[in-house]
N, C-alpha and C positions, 0 to 999 in steps of 0.2 A: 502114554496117557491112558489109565486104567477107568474105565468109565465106573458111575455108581448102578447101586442095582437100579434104583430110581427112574436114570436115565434109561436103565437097559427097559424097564418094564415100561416107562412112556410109550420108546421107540415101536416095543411089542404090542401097545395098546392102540399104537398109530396104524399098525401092521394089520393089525385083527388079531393075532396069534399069541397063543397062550405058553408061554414059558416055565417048566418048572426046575427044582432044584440046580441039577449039573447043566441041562439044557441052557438056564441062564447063563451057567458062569463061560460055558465055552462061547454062547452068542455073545458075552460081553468081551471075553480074548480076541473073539475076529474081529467084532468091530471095532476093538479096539486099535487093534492091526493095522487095519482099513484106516484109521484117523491118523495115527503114527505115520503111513504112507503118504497119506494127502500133505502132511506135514513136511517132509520130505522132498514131495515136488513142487509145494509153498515156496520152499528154499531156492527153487533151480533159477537160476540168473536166465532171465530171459531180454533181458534188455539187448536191443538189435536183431531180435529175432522178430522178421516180418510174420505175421499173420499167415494163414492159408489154409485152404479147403479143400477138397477134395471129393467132386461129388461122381457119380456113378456114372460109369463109363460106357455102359448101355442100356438102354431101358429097360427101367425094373417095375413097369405096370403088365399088365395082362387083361388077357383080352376079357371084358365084362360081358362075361356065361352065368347061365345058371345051373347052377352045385346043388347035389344034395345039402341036404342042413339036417340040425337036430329037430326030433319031432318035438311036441311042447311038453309031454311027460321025459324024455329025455333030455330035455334042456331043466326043467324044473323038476329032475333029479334031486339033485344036492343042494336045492335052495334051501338056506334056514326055514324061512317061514311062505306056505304058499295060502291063496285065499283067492278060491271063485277062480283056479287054472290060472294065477298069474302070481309072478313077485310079490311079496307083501315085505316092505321097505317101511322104517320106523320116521314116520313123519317129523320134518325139520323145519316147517313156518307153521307158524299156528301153535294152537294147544288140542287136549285133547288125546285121543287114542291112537293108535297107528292107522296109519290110512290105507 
């Protein structure tokens, strides 16, 4: 299943991440891959084959410490857009300007 550019740029539009020329066509060969496979294991006859889970065989929480963290200039590094020391995120109810 060869996917269209279309698809391939939604999926990249869905992603955040901007694709050009060759970059597309090779993200469109794996995902394509990746659908061809799903495909594949669509097929596998599963009928009789019970269910089952498998969950973790020791406890995988830890104990609740206090850790260093990022300071807020190094958390708010690599944000697109910051305003007044915090995230500034493009508002989604309402109208208007980014909030």
């Amino acid at each position: 299943m060869r996917l269209s550019k279309e698809i391939v740029d939604h999926v990249a539009d869905l992603a955040q991440i901007r694709l050009k020329g060759e970059e597309r066509e090779r993200v469109a060969s794996e995902l394509s891959r990746v659908l061809e496979y799903v495909a594949i294991l669509d097929g596998a006859d599963i009928e009789g084959v019970e269910a089952s889970w498998h969950g973790p065989r020791a406890s995988v929480t830890r104990m609740d410490a206090p850790r260093p963290s990022l300071t807020r200039a190094q958390a708010l590094a690599n944000a697109p857009k910051v305003r007044e020391g915090m995230f500034q995120i493009p508002r989604i109810l309402g109208e208007g300007e980014e909030g």
